[in-house]
C-alpha positions as CSV (number, residue, x, y, z in Angstrom):
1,X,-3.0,25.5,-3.1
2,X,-3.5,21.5,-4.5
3,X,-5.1,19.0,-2.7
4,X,-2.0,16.2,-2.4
5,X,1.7,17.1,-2.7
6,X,4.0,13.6,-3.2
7,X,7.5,14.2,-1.7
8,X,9.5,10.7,-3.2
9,X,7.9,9.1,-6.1
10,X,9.5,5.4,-5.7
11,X,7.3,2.4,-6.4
12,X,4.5,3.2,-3.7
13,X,4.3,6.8,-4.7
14,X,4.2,6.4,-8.0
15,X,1.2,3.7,-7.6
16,X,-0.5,5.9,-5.4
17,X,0.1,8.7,-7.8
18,X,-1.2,7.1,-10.3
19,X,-4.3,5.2,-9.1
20,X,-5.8,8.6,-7.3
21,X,-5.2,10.3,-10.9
22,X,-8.5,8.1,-11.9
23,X,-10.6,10.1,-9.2
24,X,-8.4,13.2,-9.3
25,X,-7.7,15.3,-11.5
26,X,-3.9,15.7,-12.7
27,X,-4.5,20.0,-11.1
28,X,-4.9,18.4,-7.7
29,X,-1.4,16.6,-7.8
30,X,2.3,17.7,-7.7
31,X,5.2,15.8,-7.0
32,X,8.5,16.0,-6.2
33,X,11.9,13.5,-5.8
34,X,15.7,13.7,-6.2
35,X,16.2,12.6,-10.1
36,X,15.4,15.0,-12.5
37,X,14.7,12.6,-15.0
38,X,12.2,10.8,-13.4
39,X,11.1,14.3,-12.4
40,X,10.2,14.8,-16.2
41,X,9.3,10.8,-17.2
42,X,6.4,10.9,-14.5
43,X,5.1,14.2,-15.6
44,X,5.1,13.5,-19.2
45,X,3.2,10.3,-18.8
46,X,0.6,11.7,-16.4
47,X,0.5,15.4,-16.8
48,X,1.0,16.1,-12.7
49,X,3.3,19.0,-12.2
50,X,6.8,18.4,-10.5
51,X,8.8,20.7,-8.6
52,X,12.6,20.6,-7.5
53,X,12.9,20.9,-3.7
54,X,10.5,18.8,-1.1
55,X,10.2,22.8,0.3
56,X,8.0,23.6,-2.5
57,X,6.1,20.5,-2.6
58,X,5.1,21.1,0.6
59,X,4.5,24.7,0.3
60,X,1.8,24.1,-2.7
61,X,-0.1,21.3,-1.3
62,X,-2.5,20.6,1.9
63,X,-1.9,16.5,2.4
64,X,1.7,16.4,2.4
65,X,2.5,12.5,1.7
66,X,5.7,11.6,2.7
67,X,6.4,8.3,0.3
68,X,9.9,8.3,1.2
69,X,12.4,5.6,3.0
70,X,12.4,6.0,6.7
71,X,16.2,6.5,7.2
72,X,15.7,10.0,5.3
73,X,13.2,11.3,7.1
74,X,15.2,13.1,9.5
75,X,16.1,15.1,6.0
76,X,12.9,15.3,4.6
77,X,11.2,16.8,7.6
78,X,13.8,19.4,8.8
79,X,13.2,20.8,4.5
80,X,9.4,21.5,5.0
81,X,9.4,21.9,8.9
82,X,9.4,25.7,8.6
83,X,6.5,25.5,6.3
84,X,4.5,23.2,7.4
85,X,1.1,24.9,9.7
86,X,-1.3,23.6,11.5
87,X,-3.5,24.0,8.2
88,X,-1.5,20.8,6.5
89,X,-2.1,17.5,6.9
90,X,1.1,14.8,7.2
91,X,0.3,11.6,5.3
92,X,3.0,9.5,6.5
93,X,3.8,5.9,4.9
94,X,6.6,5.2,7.1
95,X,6.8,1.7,8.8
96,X,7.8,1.6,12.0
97,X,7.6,5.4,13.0
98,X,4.9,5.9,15.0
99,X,2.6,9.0,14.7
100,X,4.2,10.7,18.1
101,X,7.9,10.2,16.5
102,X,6.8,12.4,13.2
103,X,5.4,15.1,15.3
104,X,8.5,14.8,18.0
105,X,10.7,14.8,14.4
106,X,8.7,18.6,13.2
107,X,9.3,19.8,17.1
108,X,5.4,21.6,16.4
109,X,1.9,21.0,16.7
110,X,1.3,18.9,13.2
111,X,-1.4,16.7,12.3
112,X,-0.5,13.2,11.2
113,X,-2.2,10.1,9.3
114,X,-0.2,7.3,9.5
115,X,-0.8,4.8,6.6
116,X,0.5,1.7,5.3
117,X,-0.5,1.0,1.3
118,X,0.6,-1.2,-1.6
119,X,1.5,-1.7,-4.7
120,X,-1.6,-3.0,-6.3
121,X,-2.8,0.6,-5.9
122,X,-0.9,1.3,-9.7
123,X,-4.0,-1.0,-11.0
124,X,-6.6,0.5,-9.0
125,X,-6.8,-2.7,-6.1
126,X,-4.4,-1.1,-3.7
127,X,-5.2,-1.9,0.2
128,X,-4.6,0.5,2.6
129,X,-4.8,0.4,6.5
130,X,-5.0,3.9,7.9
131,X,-4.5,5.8,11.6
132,X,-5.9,8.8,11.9
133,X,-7.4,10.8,15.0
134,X,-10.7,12.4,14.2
135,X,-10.5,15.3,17.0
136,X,-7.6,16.4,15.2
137,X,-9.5,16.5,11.9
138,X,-12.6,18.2,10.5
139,X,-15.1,16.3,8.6
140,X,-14.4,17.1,5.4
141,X,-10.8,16.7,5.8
142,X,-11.5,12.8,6.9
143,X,-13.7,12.8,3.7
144,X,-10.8,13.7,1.7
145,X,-8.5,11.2,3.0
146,X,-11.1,8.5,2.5
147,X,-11.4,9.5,-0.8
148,X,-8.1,9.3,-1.6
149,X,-7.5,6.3,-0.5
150,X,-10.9,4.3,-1.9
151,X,-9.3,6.2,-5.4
152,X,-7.0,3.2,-5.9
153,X,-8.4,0.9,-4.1
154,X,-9.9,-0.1,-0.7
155,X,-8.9,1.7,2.9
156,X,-9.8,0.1,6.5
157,X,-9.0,2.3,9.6
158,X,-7.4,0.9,12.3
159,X,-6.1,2.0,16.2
160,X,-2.0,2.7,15.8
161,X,-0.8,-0.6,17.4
162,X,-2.1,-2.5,14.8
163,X,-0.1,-0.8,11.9
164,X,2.6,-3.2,12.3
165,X,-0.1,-6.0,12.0
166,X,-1.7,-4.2,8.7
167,X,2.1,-4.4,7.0
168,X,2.2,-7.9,7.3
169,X,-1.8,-8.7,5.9
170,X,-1.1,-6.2,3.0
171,X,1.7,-4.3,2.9
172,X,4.5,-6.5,2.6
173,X,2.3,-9.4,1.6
174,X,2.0,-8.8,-2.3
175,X,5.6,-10.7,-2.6
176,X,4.3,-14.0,-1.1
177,X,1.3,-13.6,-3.8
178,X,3.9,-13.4,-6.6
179,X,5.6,-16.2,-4.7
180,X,2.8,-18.3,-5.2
181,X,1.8,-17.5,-8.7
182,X,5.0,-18.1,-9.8
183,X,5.0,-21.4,-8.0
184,X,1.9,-22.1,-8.8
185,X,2.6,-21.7,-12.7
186,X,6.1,-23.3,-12.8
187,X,4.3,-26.3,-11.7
188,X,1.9,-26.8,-14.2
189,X,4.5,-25.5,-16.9
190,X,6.5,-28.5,-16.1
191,X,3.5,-30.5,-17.6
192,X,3.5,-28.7,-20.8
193,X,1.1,-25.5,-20.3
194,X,3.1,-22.2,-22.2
195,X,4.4,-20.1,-19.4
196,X,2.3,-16.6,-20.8
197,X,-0.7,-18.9,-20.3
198,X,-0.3,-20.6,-17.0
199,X,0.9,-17.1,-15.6
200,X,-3.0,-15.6,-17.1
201,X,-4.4,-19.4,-15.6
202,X,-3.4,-18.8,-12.3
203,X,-3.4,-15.0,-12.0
204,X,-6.9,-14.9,-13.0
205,X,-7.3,-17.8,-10.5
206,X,-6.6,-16.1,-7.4
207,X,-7.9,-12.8,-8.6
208,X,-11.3,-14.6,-9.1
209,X,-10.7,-16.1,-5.1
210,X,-10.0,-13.2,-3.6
211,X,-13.2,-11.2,-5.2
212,X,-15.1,-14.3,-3.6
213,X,-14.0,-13.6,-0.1
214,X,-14.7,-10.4,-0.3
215,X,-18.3,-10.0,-2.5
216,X,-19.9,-12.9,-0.7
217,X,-18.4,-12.9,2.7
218,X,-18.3,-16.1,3.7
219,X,-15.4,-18.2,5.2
220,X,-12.3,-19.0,3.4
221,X,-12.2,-22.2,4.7
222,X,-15.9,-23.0,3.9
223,X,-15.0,-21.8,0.1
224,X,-12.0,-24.2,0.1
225,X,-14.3,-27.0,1.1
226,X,-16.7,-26.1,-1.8
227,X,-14.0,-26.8,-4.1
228,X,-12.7,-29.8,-2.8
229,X,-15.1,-33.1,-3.7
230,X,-14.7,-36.2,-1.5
231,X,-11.6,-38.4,-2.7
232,X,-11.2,-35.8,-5.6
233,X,-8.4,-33.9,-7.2
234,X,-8.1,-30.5,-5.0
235,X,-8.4,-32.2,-1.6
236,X,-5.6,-34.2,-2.5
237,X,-3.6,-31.1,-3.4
238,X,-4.7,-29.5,-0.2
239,X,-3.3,-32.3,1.7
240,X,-0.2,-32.0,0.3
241,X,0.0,-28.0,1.1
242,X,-0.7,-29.0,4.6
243,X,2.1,-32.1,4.8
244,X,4.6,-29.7,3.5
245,X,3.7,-26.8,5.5
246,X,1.6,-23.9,3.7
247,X,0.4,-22.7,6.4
248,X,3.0,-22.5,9.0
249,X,5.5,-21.2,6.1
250,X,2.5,-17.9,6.0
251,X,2.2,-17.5,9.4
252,X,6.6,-17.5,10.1
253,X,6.7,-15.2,7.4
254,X,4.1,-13.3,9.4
255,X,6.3,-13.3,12.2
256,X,9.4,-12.2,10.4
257,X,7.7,-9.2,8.9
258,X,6.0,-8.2,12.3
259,X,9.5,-8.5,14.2
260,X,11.3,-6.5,11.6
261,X,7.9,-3.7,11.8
262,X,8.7,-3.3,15.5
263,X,12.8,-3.8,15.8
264,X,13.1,-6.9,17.0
């Protein structure tokens, strides 16, 4: 039997597909989603076997990942719920459906991770918040999924009702990064930098920021202030974030994203 068994392959699958094959190898991986031809297109780029039916994904794999859109769930688990044994793990990826709602859905004693990733695992800096109950798995088992996870990326676990939470801080929260990148180098094309370089200016830019929040841990607010001199160029560009609302733009799209998590 392999180690992880994909059932969808759509943008997050495929990232997470690809980034674990850098820890993995290609043996440990099959995969399996409606098209044929993307079907043969993955496996011919990466060498990971496909199969046709989500049945015989999950018949030939332990860690069951279910990278598929929530309304087809319902379909999804009634294919492998005669299959899957208490020997399987579910890897669920599913925002919104709590833990107790999968194993309500497979009507049997399952085990389930709940986990919300994203799509900068495909380059090996995927974040991923993770639910999991340790009574319900063995050491080595928690090993596994850890190492999974850390294969494209980082992984913090965190209680259930802070999934929702962990969707808007990284899961749906790549798009406002674009957002700003794009914004961010539109603005200084308009004074006459080539777009190819002021995308590589300020990509590099916030890649650089981010790796110093998290290498030398202190406050992003106390590394904003070390950029910005008295009366000098950045402070005057982070006033004019704050007149026109930077932060209270985040923090409503924050609350958009939670409501939508939770139904409301």
């Amino acid at each position: 039997m392999m180690k992880f068994g994909f059932i969808g392959m759509g943008n997050m699958g495929y990232a997470m597909l690809k980034g674990a094959l850098s820890v993995f190898d290609k043996e440990d991986i099959l995969f399996t989603c409606p098209s044929q031809d993307r079907r043969d297109k993955i496996s011919q780029e990466t060498g990971v076997r496909n199969v046709e039916s989500n049945a015989e994904c999950a018949n030939n794999a332990k860690y069951i990942i279910l990278a598929v859109k929530p309304l087809v769930y319902d379909t999804v688990i009634k294919n492998i719920r005669d299959i899957v044994t208490e020997e399987h793990v579910i890897i669920s990826l599913a925002p919104g459906i709590d833990i107790a709602s999968i194993k309500d859905k497979f009507d049997k004693n399952v085990r389930v991770v709940r986990v919300m990733p994203n799509t900068p695992a495909l380059v090996g800096e995927g974040m991923t918040g993770v639910c999991m109950d340790s009574k319900e798995l063995a050491l080595g088992e928690r090993d596994m999924i850890e190492k999974f996870f850390n294969s494209f990326g980082k992984m913090v676990e965190v209680p259930e009702r802070l999934m929702s939470a962990v969707t808007c801080a990284s899961g749906s929260s790549p798009a406002y990064v674009y957002m700003f990148i794009e914004a961010l180098a539109d603005s200084v094309v308009k004074y006459g930098i080539p777009r190819k370089d002021a995308y590589k200016l300020v990509a590099q830019t916030v890649l650089g920021s981010a790796k110093m929040v998290l290498e030398t841990g202190e406050h992003p607010g106390k590394l904003k202030d070390d950029v910005c001199s008295p009366g000098g160029t950045t402070i005057r560009g982070v006033a004019a974030l704050e007149e026109f609302g930077l932060r209270n733009a985040v923090i409503k799209a924050t609350d958009e994203c939670y409501k939508a998590c939770v139904g409301k």
